[in-house]
N, C-alpha and C positions, 0 to 999 in steps of 0.2 A: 935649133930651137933656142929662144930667147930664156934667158933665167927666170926664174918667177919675179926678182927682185925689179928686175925692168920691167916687165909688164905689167906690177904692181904700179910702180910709176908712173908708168904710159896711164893707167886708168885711176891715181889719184891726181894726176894733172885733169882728165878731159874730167872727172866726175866734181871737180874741184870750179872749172870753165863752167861747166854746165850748171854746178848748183846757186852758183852766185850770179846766175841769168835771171832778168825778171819774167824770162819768156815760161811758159808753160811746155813742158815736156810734149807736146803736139804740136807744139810750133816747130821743132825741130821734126821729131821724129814723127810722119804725118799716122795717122790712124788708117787699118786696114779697112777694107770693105766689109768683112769677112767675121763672123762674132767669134769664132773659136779663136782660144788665146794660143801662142805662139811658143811651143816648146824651146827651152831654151837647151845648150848643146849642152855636152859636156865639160869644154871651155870655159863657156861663159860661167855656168854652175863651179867651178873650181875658184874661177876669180871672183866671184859674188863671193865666197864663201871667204876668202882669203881674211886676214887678220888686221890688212889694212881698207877693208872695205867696212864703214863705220853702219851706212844703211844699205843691207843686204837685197830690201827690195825694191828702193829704188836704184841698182843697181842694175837687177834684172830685168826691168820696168825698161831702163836707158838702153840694152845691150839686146831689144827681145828683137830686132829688125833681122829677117830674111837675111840678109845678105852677112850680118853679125853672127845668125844661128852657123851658117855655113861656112864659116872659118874652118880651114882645116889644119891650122896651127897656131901658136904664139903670137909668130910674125906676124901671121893674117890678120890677127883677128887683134893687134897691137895696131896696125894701121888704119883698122875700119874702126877703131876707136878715136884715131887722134881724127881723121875725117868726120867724125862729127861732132868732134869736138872743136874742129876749124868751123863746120857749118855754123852749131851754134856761137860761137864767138861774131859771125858775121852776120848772123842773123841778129845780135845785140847790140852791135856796129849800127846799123841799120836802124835799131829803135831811136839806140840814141842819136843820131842824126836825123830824126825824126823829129825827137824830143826838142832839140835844142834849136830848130826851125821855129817853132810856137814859142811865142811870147809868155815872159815870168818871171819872175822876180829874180833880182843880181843873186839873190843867194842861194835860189834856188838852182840856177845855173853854174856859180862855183863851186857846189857842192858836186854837182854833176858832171863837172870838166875835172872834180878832183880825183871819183870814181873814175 
């Protein structure tokens, strides 16, 4: 099992990727079919709670996917974080290559090639 200290890491890196996304938390993680909210494990609940986790619920908001609840350790559930914290990184890849397709103004574009 991973120390806490790294898996604190592991999720103020992906929470760190994610919050400075202009995307919306549903663009990444899609929304269920399904209205019942999605218990989160024990895991997850340990590391939301942790000391370097600043918002608690968006924390558990990011971490509530199925395949996140089912972590059955550290390791696991250190990996299914930095996946989507890759997803979303590429999902903002994506915008912005989008963005900088469309016509605007030079400053607006070196501003955005400086992001």
């Amino acid at each position: 099992m991973a120390p806490p200290n790294q898996i604190c890491l592991v999720v103020v890196i992906f929470l760190s990727i994610f919050s400075l996304s202009s995307l919306p938390t549903s663009a990444i993680i899609p929304k269920a079919n399904v209205s019942l909210p999605i218990p989160s494990s024990q895991l997850v609940e340990n590391l939301c709670n942790g000391k370097a986790i600043q918002n608690r619920r968006f924390c558990l908001k990011a971490l509530s996917t199925h395949e996140v609840i089912a972590a059955m350790d550290t390791t696991q559930l250190g990996t299914l974080i930095m996946k989507l914290g890759a997803a979303n990184a590429k999902a903002t890849l994506n915008v912005y290559n989008e963005i900088i397709k469309k016509p605007g103004s030079p400053q607006a574009l070196k501003a955005l090639n400086c992001c």
